[in-house]
N, C-alpha and C positions, 0 to 999 in steps of 0.2 A: 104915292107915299115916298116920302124922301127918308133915303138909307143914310144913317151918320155911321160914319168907319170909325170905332173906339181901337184905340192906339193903347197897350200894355207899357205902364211904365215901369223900365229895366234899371232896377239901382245897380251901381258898381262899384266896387271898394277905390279908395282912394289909396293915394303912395304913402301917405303919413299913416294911415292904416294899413297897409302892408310891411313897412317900415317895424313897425309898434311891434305887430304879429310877428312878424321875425325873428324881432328880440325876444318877447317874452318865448318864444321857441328854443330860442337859443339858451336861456337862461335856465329852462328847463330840463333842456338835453345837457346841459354843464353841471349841473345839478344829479341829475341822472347817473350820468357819465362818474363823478365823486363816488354817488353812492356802488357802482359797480369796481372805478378801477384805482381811485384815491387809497393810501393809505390806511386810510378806516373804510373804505369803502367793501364792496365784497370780495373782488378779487385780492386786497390787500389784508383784508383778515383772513380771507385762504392762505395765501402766504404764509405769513404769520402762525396759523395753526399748524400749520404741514411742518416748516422751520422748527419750531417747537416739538413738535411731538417725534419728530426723527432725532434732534438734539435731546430730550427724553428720554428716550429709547437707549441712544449710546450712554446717558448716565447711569442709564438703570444696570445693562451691560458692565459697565466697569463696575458699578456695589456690588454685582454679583461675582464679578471676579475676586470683588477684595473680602467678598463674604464666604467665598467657599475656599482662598488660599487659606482663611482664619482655620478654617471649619475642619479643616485636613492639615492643622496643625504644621502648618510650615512657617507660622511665623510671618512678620509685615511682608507686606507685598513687594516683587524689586521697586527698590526706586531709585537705581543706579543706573537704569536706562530707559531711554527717550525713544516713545513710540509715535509714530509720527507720518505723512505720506512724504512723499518722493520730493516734493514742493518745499514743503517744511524744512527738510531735513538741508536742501541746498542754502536754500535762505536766510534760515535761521542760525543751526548747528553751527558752523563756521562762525560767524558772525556775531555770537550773544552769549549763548550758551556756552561754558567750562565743560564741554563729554567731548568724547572721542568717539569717530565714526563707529568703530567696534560696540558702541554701546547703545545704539542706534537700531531699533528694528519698526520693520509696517506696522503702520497702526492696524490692520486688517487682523495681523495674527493675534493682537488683542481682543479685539471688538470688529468680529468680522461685517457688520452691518453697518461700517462705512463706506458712504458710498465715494465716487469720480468727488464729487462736485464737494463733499466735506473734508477729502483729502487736502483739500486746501488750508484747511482751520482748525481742523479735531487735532488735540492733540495731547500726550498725557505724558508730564512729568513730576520726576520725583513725587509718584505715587499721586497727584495730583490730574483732573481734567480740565483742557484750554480751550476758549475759543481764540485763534490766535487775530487778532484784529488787522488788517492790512488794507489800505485805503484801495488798494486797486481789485479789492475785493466787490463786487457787484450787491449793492444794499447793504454793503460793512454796517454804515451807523445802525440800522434797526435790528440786524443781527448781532450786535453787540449788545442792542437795549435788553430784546427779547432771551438774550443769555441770562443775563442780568436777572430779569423777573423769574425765571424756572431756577435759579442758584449755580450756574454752571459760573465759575474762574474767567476774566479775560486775559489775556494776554497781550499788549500792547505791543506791536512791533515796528519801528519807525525804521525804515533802511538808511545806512551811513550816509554820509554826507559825499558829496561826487567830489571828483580830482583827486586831492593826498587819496582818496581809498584807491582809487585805482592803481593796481599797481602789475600789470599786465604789459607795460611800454606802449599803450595805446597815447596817440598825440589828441589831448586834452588841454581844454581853457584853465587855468588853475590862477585864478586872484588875475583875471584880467592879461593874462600871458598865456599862450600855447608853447605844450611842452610835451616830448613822447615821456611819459610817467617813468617812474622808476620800476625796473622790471624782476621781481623777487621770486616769481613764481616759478624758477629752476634755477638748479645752481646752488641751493645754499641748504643747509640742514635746519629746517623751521626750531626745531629745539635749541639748536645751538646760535642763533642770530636773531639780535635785537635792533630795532627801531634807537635811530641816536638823535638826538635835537641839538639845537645849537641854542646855549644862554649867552650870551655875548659869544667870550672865547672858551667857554668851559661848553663840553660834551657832557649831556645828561642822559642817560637810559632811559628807553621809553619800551613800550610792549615787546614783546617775542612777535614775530614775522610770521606766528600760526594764526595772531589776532590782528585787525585791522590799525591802523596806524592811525595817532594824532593828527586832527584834523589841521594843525600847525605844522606837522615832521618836516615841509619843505614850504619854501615860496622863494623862487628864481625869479622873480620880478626882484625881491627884497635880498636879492643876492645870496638866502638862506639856503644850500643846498640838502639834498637827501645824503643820509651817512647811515651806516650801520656799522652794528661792531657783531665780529666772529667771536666764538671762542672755543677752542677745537682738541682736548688734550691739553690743556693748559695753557696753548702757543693764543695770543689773541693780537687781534687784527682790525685795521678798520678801515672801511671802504667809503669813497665816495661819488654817487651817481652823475657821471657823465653823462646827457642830456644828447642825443643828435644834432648837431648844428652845423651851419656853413660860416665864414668866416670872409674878410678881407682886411688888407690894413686900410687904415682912414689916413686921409690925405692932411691930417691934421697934423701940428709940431712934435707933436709927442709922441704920433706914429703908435696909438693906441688899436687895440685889435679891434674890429666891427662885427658883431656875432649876432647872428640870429637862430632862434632854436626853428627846427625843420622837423618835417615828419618823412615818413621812409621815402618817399618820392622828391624828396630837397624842396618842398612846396614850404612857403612860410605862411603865415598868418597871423594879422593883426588883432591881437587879444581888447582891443579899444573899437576899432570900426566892424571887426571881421573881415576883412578885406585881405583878398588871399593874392599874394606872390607868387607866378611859377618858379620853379627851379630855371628856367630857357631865360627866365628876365634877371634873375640874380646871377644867372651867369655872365649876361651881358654886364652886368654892375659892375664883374670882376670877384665874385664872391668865389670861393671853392668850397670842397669838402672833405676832410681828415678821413686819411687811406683806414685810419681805428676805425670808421663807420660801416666797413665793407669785410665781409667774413669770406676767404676760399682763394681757388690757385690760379686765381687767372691773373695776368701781370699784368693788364689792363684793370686793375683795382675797382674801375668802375661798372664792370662784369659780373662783379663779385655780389653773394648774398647783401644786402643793406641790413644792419641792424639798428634799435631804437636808442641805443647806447650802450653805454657800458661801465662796471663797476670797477674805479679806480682806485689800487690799495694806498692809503692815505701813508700808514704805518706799520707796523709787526713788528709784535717782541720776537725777536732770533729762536731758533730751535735750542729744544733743552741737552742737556749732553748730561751722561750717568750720573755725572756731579752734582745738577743744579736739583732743584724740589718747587715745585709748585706754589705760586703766589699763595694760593687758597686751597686748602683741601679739605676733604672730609671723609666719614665711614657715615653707612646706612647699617641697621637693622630692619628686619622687615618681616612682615606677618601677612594673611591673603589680605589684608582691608587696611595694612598700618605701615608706615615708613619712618622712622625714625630717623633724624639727622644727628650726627654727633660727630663728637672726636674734631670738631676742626681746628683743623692746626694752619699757620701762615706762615709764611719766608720773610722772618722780621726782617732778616738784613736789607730785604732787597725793595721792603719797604718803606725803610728810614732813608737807605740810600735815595728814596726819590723825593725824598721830604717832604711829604705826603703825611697828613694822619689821618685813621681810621676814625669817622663819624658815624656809620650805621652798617649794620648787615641787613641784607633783606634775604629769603627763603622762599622759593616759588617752582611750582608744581605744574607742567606745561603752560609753562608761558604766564601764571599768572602769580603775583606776591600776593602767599597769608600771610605772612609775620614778617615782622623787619625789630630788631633789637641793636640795645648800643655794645652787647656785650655777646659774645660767639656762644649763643645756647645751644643743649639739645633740645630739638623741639620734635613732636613728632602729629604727621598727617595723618589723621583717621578717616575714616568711613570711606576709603577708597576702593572703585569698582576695579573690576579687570578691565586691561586695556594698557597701550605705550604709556609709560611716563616718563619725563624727563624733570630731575630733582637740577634746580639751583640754586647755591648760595654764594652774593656775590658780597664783596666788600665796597665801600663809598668811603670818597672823602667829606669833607662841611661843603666842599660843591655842589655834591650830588653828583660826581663825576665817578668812573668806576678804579678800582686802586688791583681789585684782581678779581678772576670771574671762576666758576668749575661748574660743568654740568655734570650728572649722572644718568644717563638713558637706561630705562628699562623697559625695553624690550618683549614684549611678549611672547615668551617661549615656546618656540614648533616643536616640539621634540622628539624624537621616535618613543613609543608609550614603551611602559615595563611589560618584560617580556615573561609570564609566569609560568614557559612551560616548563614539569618536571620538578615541580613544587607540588607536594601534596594538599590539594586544597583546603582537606580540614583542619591539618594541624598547622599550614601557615596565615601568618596574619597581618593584616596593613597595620602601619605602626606611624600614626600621625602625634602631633601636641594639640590641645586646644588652645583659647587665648591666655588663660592662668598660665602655659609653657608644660602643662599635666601628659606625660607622655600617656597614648591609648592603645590598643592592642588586643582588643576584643571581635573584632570583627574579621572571620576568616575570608582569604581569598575568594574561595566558592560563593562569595557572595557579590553586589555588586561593591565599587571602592566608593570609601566615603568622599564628599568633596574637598574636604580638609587634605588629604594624602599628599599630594604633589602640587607646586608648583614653581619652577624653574626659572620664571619671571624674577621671583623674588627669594632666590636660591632655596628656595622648600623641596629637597628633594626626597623621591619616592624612597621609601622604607619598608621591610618586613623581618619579621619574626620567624622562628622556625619551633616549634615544640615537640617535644614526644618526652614525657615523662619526667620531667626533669630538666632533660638536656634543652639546652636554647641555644641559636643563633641570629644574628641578626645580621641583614644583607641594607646595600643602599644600591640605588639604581646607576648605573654612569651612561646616558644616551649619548651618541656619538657626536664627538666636537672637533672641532679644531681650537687650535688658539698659538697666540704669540706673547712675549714677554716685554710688560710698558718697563723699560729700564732704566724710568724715573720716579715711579712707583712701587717698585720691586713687585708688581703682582701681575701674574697672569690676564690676559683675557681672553676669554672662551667665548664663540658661536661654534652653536649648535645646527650638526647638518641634518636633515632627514632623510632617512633611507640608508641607503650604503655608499653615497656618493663618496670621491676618491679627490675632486678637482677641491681647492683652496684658495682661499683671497689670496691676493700677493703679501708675504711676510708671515701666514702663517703654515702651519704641521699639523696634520694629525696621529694620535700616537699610537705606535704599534700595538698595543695593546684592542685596538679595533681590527686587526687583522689576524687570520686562523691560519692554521694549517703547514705541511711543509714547506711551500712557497709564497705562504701569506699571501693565498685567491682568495680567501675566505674573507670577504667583510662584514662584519658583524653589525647590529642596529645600535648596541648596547651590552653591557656584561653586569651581572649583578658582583657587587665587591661585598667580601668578608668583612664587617667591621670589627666584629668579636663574638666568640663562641663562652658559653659559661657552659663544661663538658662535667659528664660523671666522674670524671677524677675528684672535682672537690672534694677535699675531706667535708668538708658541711656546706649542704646544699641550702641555694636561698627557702626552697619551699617544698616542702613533698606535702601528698594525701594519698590517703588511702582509702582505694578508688572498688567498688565490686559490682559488676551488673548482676542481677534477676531475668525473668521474663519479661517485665514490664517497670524494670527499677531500675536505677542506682543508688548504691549507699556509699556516701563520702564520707570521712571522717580521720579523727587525729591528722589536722594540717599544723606541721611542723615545718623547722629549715632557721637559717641561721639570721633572717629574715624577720620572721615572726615573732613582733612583741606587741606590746598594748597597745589601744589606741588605732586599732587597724579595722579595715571592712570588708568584707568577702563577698566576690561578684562571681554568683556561680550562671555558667552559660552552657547550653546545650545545643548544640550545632551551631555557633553565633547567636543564638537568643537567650535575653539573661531570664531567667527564671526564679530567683533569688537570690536577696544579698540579707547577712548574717552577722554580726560581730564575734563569736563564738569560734574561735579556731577548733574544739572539740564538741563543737553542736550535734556533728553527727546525722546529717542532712541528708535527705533521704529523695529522688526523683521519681515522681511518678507518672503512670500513663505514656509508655513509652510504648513503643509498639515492638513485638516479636522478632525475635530473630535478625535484627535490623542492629546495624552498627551507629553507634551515637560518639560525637566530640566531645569531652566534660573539659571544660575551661572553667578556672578558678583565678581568677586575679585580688589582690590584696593591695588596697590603699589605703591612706591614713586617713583617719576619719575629718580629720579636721581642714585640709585642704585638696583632697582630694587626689596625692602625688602619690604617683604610680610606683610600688614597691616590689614585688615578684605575681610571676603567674607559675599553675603547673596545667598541664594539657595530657590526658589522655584519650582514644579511643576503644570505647567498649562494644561490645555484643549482647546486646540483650538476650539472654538464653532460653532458649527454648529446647530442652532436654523431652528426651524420651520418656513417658510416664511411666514407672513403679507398676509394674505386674505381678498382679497376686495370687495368679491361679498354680492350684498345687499346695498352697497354704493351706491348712485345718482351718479354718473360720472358728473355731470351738474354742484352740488354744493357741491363733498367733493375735499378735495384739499392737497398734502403731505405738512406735516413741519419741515421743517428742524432749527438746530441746527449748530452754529458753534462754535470753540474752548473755546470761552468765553461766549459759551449758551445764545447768543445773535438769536433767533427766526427771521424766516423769512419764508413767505408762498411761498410755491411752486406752480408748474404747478396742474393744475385739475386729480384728478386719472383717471385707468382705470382698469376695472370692473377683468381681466386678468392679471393685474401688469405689462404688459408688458414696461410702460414707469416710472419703479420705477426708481427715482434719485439714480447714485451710492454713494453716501455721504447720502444716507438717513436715515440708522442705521448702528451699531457696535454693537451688546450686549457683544462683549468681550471688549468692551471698556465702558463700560455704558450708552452708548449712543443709546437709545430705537427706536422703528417707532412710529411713530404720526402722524395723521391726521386733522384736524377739516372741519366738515359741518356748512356752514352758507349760510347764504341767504342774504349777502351783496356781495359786489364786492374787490376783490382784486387788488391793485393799487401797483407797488412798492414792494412787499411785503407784503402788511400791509392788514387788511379787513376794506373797507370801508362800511358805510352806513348798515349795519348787524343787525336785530333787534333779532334773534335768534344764538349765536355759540357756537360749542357743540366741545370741544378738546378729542382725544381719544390715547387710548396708546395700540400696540401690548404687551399683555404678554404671549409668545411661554412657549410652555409645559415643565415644570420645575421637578423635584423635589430636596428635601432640607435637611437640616438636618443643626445643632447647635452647632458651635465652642465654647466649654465651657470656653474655655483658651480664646480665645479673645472675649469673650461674641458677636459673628455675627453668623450671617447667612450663610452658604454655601449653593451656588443653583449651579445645572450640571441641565445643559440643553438636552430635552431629545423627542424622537418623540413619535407618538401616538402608536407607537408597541409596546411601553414599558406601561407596564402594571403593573409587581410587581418592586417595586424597590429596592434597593440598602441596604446591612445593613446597618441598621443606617441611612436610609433615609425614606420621606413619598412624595405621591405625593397630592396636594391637594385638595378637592371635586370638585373644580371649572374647571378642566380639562374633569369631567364625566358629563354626560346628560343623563337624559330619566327616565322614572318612578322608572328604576330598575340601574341606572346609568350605561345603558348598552352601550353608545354612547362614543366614546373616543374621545377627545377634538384635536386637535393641539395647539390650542391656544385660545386666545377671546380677544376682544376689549373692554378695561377699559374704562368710563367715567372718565375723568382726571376733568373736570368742564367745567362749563356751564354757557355762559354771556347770560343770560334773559332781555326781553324788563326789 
């Protein structure tokens, strides 16, 4: 038998078929790959949601901040300051934004569930939420969309343009030249120095040197140099930027200077190829370097610190002398949120003298113009935050050139606070204006100060009151200063020191008046000053009332004074809190629910009804009385009987007592009202009211245990009502024998029943 070997046919993939496979592999994994990490894919809608719902979250954050300031009645939310993270604030603030650092706080302390990674871009102003867009933001553009679709604000932030901004003296390409920049950033008071441009030969003002500079302010290819102008106290000045450079003369006829600008090391560089010069090879050229470039004491110049330039005073008006006045002046009024410009006046002479005419004012408020007019107005700056500001208004010719410049700084005031010790805190009182100019006066020390009270910045200084009865005083705060005399201005100026320091700028004093004592050791923080007292002497006071506690009352009433006429409204308060207002100067107004024994402030201020301007106040302190209760035992119950009293002290007999008081009338006394207990025993019969047929009745008066003491000033009596525990009294008090009993008056009284009189057969 013949074997045949069957052979297994092995198929094998071909390379065009492995090839093919590949692909469609790879097609599918790209595919794949989309749906996982693509933009729409899954990782990119995670994104997306996560992005969202944490940007969510902060918006919901801020409505709830701006729903519960609403909610607690404080009024819109600030929006005078920029909340913001640490990023923001350098980048931007500077840069775009009109705020002052001081107005500047973390976004965190807003919306604390910002996180690292949003501090970059959350950001909320002027009551307002941002996303603030920056390209070197990591997925900026989709972050921006996805703001967009949930309703959040963008903010677009494009950073300046490079070179003119830089102004640091760093050696910079600028228009195809290297040049160490013009260097601002010490040396010059940002408020008071502007950015200057060159129009042909005419100087034009251009920004304040707090804000970034014209992307044109220089170009030293084009021979355009950098300038700025001072203006310092009136004296103005203008500078212009010297550039570091080496030099040589040129072997040409004219023997013209050969300059190339350098950076700190004398290295050059070609603004066209880049191609950089050592200083070792310009020296062999024959180049040097100006000993102005080198700062210090070595007499080898070239030892010496290297600087990037320096700023060259082009011109300067000469110093003023007592005689001369100011190109441009002005007065400010000012309120906490308002600046008013006014009063400006000019040195005509001294501006025809340069035959110059006035074509425009402008008006600007750190560093930036709101108004510009052809005629010297008052204008005034509203809705302004706390924080520095520096007020100018400058004058122009038809150039645009400047004809005379003045700033005004304000400064935000340190001050040492008002010192209120030794003031009674109920009957003294902060004494602010609102924005009507409505002086206020209702709110005592003891409380906290309003934020209206003080502010020093924009000379609002601290104020109080003083009350008791009548008499008033009123004090102003003076916190310790120094100052010197502008004797071109005829006026003062004052900084304020904190503490007690002793040391002074140069030129200025500070006035004796801060120092105590026999040797003037004593530095003082501040002193309250007298403004004017309105005393008891007046023959007619602006406002009296008459004032009576109860146990749990007071009754006002008959508000008189020389003061009170029509048209007025009556703000009654009760320890700082107002508790009714009244038109009725003889209303006859009545407090109730006071508590026991407890001493209360009754404040009464009087405005006109119609704009609300503060006319007098009276002030006093009462006691709510809590007297020892009428003791009946020992009375007949048969034939003693209560007597009441009503408003016109028109007598009527009561019900018969009882021996326990339990059935005392409650209208039967007031002693905080004057209104006494009384009873009378008779042995007639009561009818009506009235005792009939009586041949015996005997009136009697509770007098509860007292003691007293003698108002010299109003020639009366003062009695505080007092129980039988009390025993020694009060300085300046006595209590009187008739309260003690017993051989050795060792029995202490509550009270006793006066014989008032007695109708006999």
């Amino acid at each position: 038998m013949v074997k045949t070997n069957k052979i297994k046919n092995k198929k094998g993939i071909t390379l065009i078929a492995l090839i093919i496979t590949v692909i469609i592999m790879l097609i599918l994994a790209g595919i794949t790959m989309n749906l996982v990490v693509g933009d729409t894919g899954l990782f990119g809608r995670a994104k997306e949601a996560s992005f969202k719902n944490k940007m969510s979250s902060i918006a919901e954050r801020w409505e709830l901040y701006l729903g519960s300031y609403e909610l607690n009645n404080l009024g819109n939310a600030d929006k005078t300051t920029l909340y913001g993270g640490e990023i923001l604030k350098n980048i931007i603030i500077d840069e775009e934004l009109e705020i002052e650092d001081s107005q500047v706080q973390d976004i965190k302390e807003l919306i604390p569930i910002v996180g690292k990674e949003e501090e970059q871009y959350v950001m909320v102003h002027e009551g307002e939420l941002y996303y603030v867009s920056q390209n070197k933001i990591k997925n900026n553009a989709n972050q921006v969309k996805w703001c967009e679709e949930i309703g959040i604000k963008i903010w677009e932030y494009v950073p300046g343009n490079e070179g003119t901004n830089n102004t640091n003296g760093d050696y910079e390409k600028i228009n195809d030249m290297y040049v160490c920049t013009p260097k601002i950033n010490t040396g010059f008071v940002k408020e008071k120095t502007r950015y200057i441009k060159q129009n042909g030969e005419s100087l034009i003002p251009g920004n304040w040197i707090n804000k970034k500079p014209d992307a044109d302010w220089y170009d030293y290819k084009a021979r355009k140099w950098a300038n700025l102008y001072v203006e310092s106290e009136g004296i103005e000045s203008y500078y212009v930027w010297v550039p570091r450079y080496v030099y040589k003369i040129a072997t040409t006829e004219n023997e013209r200077m050969d300059v190339k600008f350098v950076d700190l090391n004398n290295n050059y560089k070609d603004g066209i190829t880049d191609e950089e010069t050592s200083w070792e090879e310009l020296q062999a050229q024959g180049y040097q370097v100006p000993e102005a470039f080198y700062y210090g004491d070595n007499e080898n110049y070239l030892e010496n610190t290297p600087i990037p330039g320096y700023w060259a005073s082009k011109y300067q008006l000469s110093e003023l002398t007592d005689d001369d006045t100011y190109t441009i002046d002005f007065t400010t009024a000012a309120t906490p949120t308002t600046i008013t410009i006014q009063n400006i006046v000019l040195d005509t002479e001294r501006i025809e003298a340069s035959g110059r005419t006035i074509a425009k004012y402008t008006y600007a408020i750190n560093g930036k113009i709101v108004h510009e007019s052809k005629n010297p107005d008052n204008y005034t700056l509203t809705g302004l935050a706390k924080g520095n500001k520096a007020i100018n208004v400058t004058v122009l010719d038809e150039k645009g050139q400047i004809i005379g410049s003045m700033t005004k700084l304000y400064e935000v005031a340190d001050v040492n606070p008002p010192d209120l010790t030794g003031f009674d805190p109920d009957t003294t009182f902060y004494v602010y204006w609102d924005a009507e100019g409505n002086e206020h006066n209702e709110i005592p020390i003891s409380q906290p100060a309003p934020a209206e009270w003080y502010d020093y910045t924009i000379a609002c200084w601290a104020n109080i009151v003083t009350r008791n009865d009548g008499l008033e005083n009123y004090f102003v705060w003076i916190p310790r200063y120094q100052y010197t005399l502008d004797t071109v201005s005829k006026k003062s100026i004052v900084k304020f020191i904190k503490g007690t320091g002793t040391e002074t700028e140069l030129g200025y004093q500070i006035p004796e008046a801060f120092s105590w004592g026999d040797n003037l050791e004593v530095q003082l923080t501040g002193y309250w000053a007298g403004k004017y007292q309105l005393s008891a002497e007046e023959t007619n006071p602006r406002m009296v009332a008459e004032m009576a506690a109860g146990e749990t009352t007071v009754q006002i009433k008959d508000i008189t004074g020389s003061k009170i006429t029509d048209g007025l409204k009556f703000e009654y308060y009760v320890n700082g809190k107002k508790v009714h207002e009244g038109t009725d100067p003889l209303e006859n107004y009545k407090i109730t629910g006071l508590e026991k024994n407890t001493i209360n402030t009754i404040n009464i201020i009087a405005r006109k009804k119609s704009n609300n301007e503060y006319i007098a106040a009276v002030t006093q302190k009462l006691e709510t009385v809590g007297v020892n209760k009428p003791e009946l035992v020992g009375f007949n119950e048969d034939n003693t009987y209560y007597v009441l009293y009503d408003s016109n002290d028109n007598r009527k007999i009561g019900s018969k007592i009882k021996n326990d008081g339990s059935n005392m009338p409650d209208n039967w006394y007031d002693y905080g009202n004057r209104k006494w207990a009384n009873i009378v025993v008779t042995d007639g019969t009561v009818e009506n009211g009235e005792i009939k047929n009586a041949t015996v009745t005997n009136y009697f008066v509770w007098v509860p245990r007292y003691q007293y003491t003698l108002d010299t000033t109003k020639e009366r009596t003062v009695i505080k009502f007092i129980d039988e525990t009390v025993t020694e009294p009060q300085a300046g008090y006595q209590i009187p024998e008739a309260f003690t009993w017993g051989d050795n008056s060792e029995v202490q009284l509550k009270g006793y029943w006066a014989s008032k009189y007695q109708l006999s057969e």
